[in-house]
LOLUM-543284 format. One record per residue (C-alpha): residue in three letters; x, y, z. Coordinates in steps of 0.2 Angstrom, whole numbers, plus 5000, padded with zeros to 4 digits. Layout:
// LOLUM-543284
ALAXYZ;...
***
This chain:
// LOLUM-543284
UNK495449374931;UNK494649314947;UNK492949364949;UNK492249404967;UNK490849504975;UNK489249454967;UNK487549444975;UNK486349284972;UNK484649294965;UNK483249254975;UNK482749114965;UNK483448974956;UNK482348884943;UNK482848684944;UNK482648654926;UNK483948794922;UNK485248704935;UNK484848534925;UNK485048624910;UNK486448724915;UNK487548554920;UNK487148474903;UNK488148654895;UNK489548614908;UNK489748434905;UNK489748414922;UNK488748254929;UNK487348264939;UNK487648274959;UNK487648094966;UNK486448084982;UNK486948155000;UNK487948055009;UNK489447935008;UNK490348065024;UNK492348125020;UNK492547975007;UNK493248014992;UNK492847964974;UNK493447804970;UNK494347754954;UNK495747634945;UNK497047754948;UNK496547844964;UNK496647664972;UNK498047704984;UNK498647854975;UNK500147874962;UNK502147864964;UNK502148024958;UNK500848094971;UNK502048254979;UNK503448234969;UNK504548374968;UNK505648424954;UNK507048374964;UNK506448214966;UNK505948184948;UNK507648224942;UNK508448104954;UNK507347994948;UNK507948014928;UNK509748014937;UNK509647844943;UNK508747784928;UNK507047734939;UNK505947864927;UNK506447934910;UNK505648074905;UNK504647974892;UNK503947854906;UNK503548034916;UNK502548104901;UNK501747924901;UNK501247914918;UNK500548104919;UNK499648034903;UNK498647914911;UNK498647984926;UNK497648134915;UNK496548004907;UNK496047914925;UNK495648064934;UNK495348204921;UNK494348104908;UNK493547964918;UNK493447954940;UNK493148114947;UNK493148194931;UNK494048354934;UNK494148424916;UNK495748524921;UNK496348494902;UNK495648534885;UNK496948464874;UNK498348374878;UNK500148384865;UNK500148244854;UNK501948254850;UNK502348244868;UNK502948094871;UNK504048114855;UNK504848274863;UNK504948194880;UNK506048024870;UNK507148154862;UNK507648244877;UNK508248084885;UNK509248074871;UNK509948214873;UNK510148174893;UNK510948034888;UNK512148134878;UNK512548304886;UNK511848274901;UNK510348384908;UNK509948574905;UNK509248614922;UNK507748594934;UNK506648574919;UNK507448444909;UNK506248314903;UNK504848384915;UNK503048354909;UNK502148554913;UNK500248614906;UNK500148764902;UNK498248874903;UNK497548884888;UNK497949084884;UNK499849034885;UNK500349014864;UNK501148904855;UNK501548844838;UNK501448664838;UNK499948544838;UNK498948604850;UNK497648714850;UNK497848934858;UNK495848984863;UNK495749044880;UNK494348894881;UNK493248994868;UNK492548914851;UNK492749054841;UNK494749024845;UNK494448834843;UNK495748764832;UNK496648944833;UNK498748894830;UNK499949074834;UNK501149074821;UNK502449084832;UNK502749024851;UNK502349124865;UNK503949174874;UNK503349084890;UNK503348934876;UNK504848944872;UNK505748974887;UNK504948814895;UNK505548734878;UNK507348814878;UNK507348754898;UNK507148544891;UNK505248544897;UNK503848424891;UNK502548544887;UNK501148414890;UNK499548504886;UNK498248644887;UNK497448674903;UNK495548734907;UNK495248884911;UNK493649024914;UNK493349064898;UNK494349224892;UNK495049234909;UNK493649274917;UNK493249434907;UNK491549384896;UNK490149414909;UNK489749474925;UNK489049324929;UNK490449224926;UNK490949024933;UNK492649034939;UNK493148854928;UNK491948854915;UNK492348884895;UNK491448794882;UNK492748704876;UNK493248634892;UNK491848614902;UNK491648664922;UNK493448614930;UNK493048554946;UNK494048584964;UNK495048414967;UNK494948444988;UNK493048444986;UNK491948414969;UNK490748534972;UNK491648684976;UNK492348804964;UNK494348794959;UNK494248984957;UNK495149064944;UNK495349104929;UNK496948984931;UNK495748834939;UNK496748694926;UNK498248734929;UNK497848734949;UNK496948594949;UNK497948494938;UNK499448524947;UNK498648484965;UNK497848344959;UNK499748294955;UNK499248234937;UNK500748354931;UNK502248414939;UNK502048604939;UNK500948714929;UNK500948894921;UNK499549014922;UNK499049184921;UNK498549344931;UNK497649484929;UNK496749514947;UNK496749334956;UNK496949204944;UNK498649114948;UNK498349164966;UNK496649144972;UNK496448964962;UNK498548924971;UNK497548964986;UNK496048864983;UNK496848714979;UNK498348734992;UNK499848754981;UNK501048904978;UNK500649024968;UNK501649174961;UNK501049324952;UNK502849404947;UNK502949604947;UNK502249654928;UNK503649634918;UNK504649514925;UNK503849394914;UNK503349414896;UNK501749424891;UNK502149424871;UNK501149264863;UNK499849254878;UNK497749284875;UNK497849464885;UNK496649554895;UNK497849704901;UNK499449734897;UNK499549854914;UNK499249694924;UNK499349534915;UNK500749434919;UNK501149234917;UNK501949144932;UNK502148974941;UNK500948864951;UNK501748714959;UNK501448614975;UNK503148674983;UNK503948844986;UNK505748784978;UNK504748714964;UNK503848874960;UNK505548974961;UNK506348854949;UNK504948864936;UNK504849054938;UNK506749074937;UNK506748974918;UNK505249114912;UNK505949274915;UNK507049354901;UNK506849524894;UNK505949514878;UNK505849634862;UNK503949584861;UNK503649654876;UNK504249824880;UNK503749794899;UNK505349674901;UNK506549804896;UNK507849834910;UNK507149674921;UNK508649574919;UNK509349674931;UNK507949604944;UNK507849404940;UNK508749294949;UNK509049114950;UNK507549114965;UNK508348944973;UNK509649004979;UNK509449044998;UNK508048955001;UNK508048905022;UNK506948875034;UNK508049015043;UNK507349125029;UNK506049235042;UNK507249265053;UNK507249455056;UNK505949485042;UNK504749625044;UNK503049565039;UNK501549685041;UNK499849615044;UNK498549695036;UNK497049665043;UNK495649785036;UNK494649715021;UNK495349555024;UNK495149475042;UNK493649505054;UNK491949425042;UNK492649225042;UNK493049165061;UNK493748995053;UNK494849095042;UNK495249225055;UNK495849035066;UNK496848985054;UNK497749175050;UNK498149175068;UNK498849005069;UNK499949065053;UNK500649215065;UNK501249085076;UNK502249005065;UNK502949175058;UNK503349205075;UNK504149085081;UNK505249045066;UNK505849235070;UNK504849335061;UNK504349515066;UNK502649575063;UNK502149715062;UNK500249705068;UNK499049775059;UNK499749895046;UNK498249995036;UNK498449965017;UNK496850075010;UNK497150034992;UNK495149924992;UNK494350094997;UNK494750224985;UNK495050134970;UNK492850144965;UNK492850094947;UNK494550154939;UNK495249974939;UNK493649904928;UNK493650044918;UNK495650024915;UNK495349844910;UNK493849864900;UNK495049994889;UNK496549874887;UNK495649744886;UNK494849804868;UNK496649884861;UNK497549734866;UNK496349574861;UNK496149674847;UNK498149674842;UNK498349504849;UNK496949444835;UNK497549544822;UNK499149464824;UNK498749284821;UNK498649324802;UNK497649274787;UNK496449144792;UNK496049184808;UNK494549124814;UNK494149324823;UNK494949474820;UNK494349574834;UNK493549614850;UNK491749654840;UNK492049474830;UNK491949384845;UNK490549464854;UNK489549414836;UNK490149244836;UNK489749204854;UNK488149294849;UNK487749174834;UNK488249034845;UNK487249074859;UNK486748884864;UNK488648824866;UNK489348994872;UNK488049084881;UNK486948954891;UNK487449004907;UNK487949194908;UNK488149324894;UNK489549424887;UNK488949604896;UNK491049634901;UNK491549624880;UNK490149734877;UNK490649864889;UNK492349844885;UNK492049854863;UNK490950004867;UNK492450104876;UNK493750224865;UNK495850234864;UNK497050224875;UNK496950404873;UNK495450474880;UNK495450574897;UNK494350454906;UNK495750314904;UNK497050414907;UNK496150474924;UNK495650304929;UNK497650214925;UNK498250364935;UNK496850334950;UNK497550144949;UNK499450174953;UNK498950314965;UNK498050224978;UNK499050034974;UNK500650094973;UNK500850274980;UNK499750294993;UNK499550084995;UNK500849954996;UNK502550074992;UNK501850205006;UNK501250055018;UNK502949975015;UNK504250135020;UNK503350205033;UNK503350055042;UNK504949975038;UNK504349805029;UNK505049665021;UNK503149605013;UNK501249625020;UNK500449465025;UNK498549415024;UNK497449275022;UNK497449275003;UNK495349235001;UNK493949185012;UNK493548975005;UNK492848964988;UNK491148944987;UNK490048804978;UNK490048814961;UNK488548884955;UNK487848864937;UNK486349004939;UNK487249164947;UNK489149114945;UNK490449164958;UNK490149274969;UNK490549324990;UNK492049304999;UNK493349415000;UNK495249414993;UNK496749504995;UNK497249504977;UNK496749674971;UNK498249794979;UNK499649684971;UNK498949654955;UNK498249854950;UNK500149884956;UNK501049764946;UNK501849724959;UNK502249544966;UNK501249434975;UNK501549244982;UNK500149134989;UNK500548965002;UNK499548855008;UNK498848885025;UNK497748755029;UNK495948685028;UNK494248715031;UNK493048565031;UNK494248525020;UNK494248655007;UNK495948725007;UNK496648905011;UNK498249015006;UNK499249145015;UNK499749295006;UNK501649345005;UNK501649524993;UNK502649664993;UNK503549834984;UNK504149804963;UNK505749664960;UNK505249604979;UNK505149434973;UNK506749334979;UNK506049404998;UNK504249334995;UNK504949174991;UNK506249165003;UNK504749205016;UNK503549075009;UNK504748955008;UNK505148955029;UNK503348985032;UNK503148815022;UNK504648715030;UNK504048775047;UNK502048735044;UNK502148585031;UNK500148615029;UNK499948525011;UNK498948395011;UNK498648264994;UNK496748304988;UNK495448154991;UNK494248224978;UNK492748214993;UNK491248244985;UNK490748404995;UNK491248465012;UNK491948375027;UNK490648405044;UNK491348375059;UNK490148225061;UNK490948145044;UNK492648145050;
***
């Protein structure tokens, strides 16, 4: 869950930002200066072959026999090890598969032999760190007390990547049970991954909760990437690091296996640096699933979201702009949102300018309080069903372990959100059942559905968030704006694309619409991004660009 809104303190103590990087493991800032130049390193000297390649051109590349999908996983391996590990030091993995090359030789046996399964065949993905799975590598949501935690069974987005021919290649960073510990919370940080660090500009957060994943993925030191939203964190991190993001309508997706916050809005779905990407990777995940009764019926709805992809795809489209909350406080972001409605224009687009979505205004509390319920029933089925020898049971567990392990865990912000949630009852009680009811009211009844009918539209468009701000290891994020909220309380679908940069911090434009409206958004990103062609290969700058740098 992205985190947004917080005010700063008024003073900052220096030897708590010293001792606060030493707890992220992040090095100390080097010196002002050195302009728009990026950080140096062995393999950021002229980039990688891989730098931008799609999965299109990665399977033409195991067709004519220049890669295998061994040499891939080998490649990204290094390419993790150069960049990740060493040079900028992006900490967007905490573990990476140690059977990976294996699975990666046997699937180019089996390309040899049958030919290959799809899109995914051979293709080297990292997946966040809630996502389970039953092999080597380790399910925590970047938290100790989970360390060394193994699901006894895959998690069904596992096993669909597996079952698809993909090279699952490692565990990606993430903020620490998704964002849902503290109120002062570092979008990026867990203690067993460190601070995850923006690979467009070192100093500024990645946002998230899905920051490895996103950064991995623009930082091209994977092919495409899986994470996971509650409010924000596929598409507010897709947005900070300009790729494509989708959060999938609730249900189109299984959740069964993944380390939950809410089963009323959690949902898994792709982040990729291309449109046609992101619809291939999100078109192998969706299957209906027994462990999750919120995929019953969606068959019915997925689709193979490649097809029909063209640049003639906003032709006729009605797009609603919706202004309120989300334009009007950011005159650079305000530039580029405007520059966007140009290009929607001209490739035929008809917007519809502004629409009022209210949703922001009279939701008060009721979404906390619904996640602050779910988040204690379900972390607290999800633990009980890793079985005997788990290292926590339940919600009240980890609160004392994070507790008893203060120093590793709590150094830079507490765990107030678990408490409030442990202190909340059932599923049952009235105040839940008020606030759930408050939620769907003003998202989808009197938000996106009424906005969409009464004015006849095909998706609402915004900027998705104002830039992300410099990460901060005293008061955690805080400020900006997002449009996030309406589509994720709703459970409806929501796609983020790049729409440029800001002194080089990168920005997303927001694509979201009614339930099932997925193959539309996609279709309408993907001519917004053939028309605009605003994704740029990150520098890793050490903080922003100034007009006088460039």
């Amino acid at each position: 869950m992205a985190r947004r809104g917080m005010s700063r303190r008024e003073f900052v103590g220096a030897s708590l930002v010293g001792g606060a990087l030493a707890a992220t493991g992040m090095p100390r800032p080097a010196p002002p200066g050195g302009g728009a130049r990026g950080v140096a390193g062995p393999a950021l000297q002229g980039g990688s072959d891989l730098d931008e390649v799609t999965l299109a051109g990665l399977q033409e590349g195991m067709r004519s026999g220049r890669w295998t999908a061994r040499s891939l996983t080998e490649q990204y391996l290094a390419r993790l090890d150069a960049v990740d590990r060493r040079g900028p030091e992006l900490r967007t993995v905490i573990e990476t598969n140690p059977d990976a090359l294996d699975i990666a030789g046997a699937l180019d046996a089996e390309r040899r032999g049958k030919g290959p399964r799809g899109p995914l065949h051979g293709i080297p993905v990292l997946i966040k760190d809630n996502i389970g799975t039953a092999d080597r590598t380790h399910t925590s949501a970047g938290s100790l007390a989970l360390a060394g935690s193994i699901p006894p069974r895959d998690s069904f987005v596992a096993a669909r990547l597996r079952a698809a021919g993909a090279v699952i290649l490692g565990k990606a960073n993430l903020s620490e049970w998704a964002n849902f510990r503290g109120r002062h919370s570092i979008s990026g940080w867990s203690a067993r991954g460190g601070q995850c660090r923006n690979p467009y500009v070192l100093d500024r957060s990645p946002s998230g909760s899905s920051s490895g994943p996103g950064a991995a993925v623009a930082a091209n030191l994977c092919a495409v990437g899986v994470g996971t939203e509650t409010d924000g964190s596929i598409t507010s991190p897709s947005s900070a690091c300009s790729l494509v993001g989708i959060k999938p309508t609730v249900g189109l997706v299984s959740r069964a296996g993944i380390v939950p916050i809410s089963h009323d809005q959690d949902t898994a779905g792709p982040m990729a640096r291309c449109v046609a990407d992101a619809a291939a990777l999100l078109t192998a995940l969706t299957g209906e699933d027994p462990r999750d009764p919120a995929t019953r019926g969606s068959a019915a709805h997925a689709a193979d979201y490649t097809r029909g992809l063209t640049p003639a795809g906003l032709e006729g489209l009605r797009l609603g702009v919706a202004r309120k909350h989300y334009t009007g406080s950011y005159p650079a972001v305000d530039a580029l949102f405007a520059a966007a409605l140009d290009v929607l224009r001209s490739a035929g687009a008809v917007l519809v300018d502004p629409v009022d979505l209210t949703t922001e205004e009279h939701l008060g509390d009721a979404e906390l309080t619904v996640l602050e319920y779910d988040f204690k029933a379900d972390l607290d089925s999800y633990l009980a069903g890793l079985g005997a020898g788990a290292p926590v049971t339940s919600l009240a567990d980890v609160i004392a372990f994070n507790q008893a392990h203060a120093a590793e865990e709590l150094p830079l912000f507490g765990q107030e959100t678990m408490i409030a949630s442990q202190a909340r009852g059932s599923l049952t009680d009235p105040a839940y059942r008020r606030a759930l009811a408050t939620c769907h009211r003003y998202s989808r009844t009197l938000g996106i559905d009424q906005v969409v009918e009464r004015r006849r539209l095909d998706a609402i468009i915004c900027p998705t968030s104002t830039p992300p701000r410099q990460i901060d290891f005293v008061d955690g994020d805080g400020g900006g704006t997002s449009c996030t909220t309406p589509a994720a309380v709703a459970g409806y679908p929501h796609i983020t694309v790049p729409m440029g940069y800001i002194l080089g911090v990168p920005l997303g434009l927001s694509f979201f619409g009614r339930a099932w409206s997925e193959a539309v958004l996609i279709r309408a990103a993907y001519a917004f991004e053939q028309a605009s062609r605003l994704r740029a290969t990150p520098r890793f700058l050490p903080t922003v660009v100034t007009p006088a740098a460039e």
